[in-house]
DRENRODO-408293 format. One record per residue: x, y, z of N, C-alpha, C, O in turn. Coordinates in steps of 0.05 Angstrom, whole numbers, plus 5000, padded with zeros to 4 digits. Example, Ala and Ser with C-alpha at 12.3 -4.5 7.8 and 13.67 -1.06 7.14 Angstrom:
2
526448865156524649105156526449345156528549345169 525749555142527349795143525850015157526850235161 
***
This chain:
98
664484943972663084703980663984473962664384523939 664184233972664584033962662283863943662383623939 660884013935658683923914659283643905657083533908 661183413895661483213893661383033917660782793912 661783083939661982943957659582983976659482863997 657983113969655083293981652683093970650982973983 653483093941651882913924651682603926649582473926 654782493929654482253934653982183965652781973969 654682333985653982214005651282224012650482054029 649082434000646382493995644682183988643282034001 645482183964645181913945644681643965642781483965 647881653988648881423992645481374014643781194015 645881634027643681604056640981714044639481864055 640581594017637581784001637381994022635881924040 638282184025636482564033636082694002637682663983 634682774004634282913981633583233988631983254006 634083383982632883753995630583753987629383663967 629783904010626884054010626784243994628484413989 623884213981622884613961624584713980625684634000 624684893967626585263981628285243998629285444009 629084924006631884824021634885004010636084923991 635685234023638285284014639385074021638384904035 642285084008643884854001645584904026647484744026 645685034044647085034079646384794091647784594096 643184874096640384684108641484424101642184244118 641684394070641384194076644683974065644483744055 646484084069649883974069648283904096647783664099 647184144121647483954149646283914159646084004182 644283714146641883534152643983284135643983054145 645383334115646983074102648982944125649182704130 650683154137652883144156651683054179652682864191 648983204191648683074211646882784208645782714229 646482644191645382404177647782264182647782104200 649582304170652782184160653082114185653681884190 652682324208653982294242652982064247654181854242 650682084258648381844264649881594247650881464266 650481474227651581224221653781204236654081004251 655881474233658181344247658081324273659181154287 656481504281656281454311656081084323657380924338 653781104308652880784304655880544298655880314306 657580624286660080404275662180474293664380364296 660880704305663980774334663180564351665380494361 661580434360660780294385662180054382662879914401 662479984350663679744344666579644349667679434355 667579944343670380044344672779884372673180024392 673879644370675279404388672479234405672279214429 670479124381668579034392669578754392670378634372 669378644421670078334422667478264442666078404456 667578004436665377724455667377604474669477494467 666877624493667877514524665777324533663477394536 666477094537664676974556662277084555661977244574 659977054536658177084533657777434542655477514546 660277634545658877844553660378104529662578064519 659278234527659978424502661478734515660478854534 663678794504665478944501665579094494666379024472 665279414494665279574466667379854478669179864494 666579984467668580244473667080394489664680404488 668780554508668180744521666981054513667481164492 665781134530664081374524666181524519665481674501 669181594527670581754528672181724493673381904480 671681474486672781304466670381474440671281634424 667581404441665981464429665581814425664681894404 666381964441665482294446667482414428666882584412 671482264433672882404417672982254385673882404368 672182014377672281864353669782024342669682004317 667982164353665482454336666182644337665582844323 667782624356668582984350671082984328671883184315 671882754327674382724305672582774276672982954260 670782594275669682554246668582854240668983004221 667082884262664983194255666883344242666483414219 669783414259671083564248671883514220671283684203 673083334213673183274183671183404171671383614159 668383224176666583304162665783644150664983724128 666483804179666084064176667784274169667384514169 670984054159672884144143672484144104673484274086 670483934107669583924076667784084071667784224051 665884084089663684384081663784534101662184504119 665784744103666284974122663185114124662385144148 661585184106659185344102657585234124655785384133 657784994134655884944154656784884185655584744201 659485024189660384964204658585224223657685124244 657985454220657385544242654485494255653685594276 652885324240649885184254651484914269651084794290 652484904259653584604275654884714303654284624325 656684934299658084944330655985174347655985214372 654185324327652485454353650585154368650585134393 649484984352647884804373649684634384648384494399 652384554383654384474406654384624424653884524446 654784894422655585024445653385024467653684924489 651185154457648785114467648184844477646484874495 648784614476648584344486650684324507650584354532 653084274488655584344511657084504527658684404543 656684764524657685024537660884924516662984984528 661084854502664584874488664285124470662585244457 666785124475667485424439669685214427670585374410 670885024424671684894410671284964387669285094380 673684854365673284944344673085234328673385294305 672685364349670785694341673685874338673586114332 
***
């Protein structure tokens, strides 16, 4: 585990662990915290103003720019990679990744 990078990104989004939180729990409550922002800065991603009407990226644009980051993400802490892809699969029917 990436314990330096666990810590500061903890820090950055204050999570702090719960009593008797193993440290799995909670890398992916950090990662899936981490998601939620970027998800949020993907929308921005070739954001222009048109004639008063707003532009942003496509869902197709948004689905693979998370699935890009997640993966990173779950390249730095492998330990939490298999809660993360059982509730994908279960959402998405994918084995991706697996």
């Amino acid at each position: 585990m990436n314990d330096n990078l666990l810590t500061k990104m903890s820090q950055d989004l204050l999570i702090f662990p719960f009593e008797n939180e193993n440290k799995q729990h909670f890398c992916a409550r950090v990662i899936y915290s981490g998601m939620v922002l970027w998800m949020k800065a993907i929308t921005l991603d070739n954001f222009e103003l048109f004639a008063d009407s707003y532009h942003s990226v496509s869902k197709h644009h948004h689905y693979k720019r998370s699935e890009e980051i997640l993966k990173h993400m779950l390249d730095f802490f492998p330990e939490s990679r298999d809660g993360f892809l059982q509730n994908m699969n279960l959402v998405t029917g994918s084995t991706r990744y697996t």
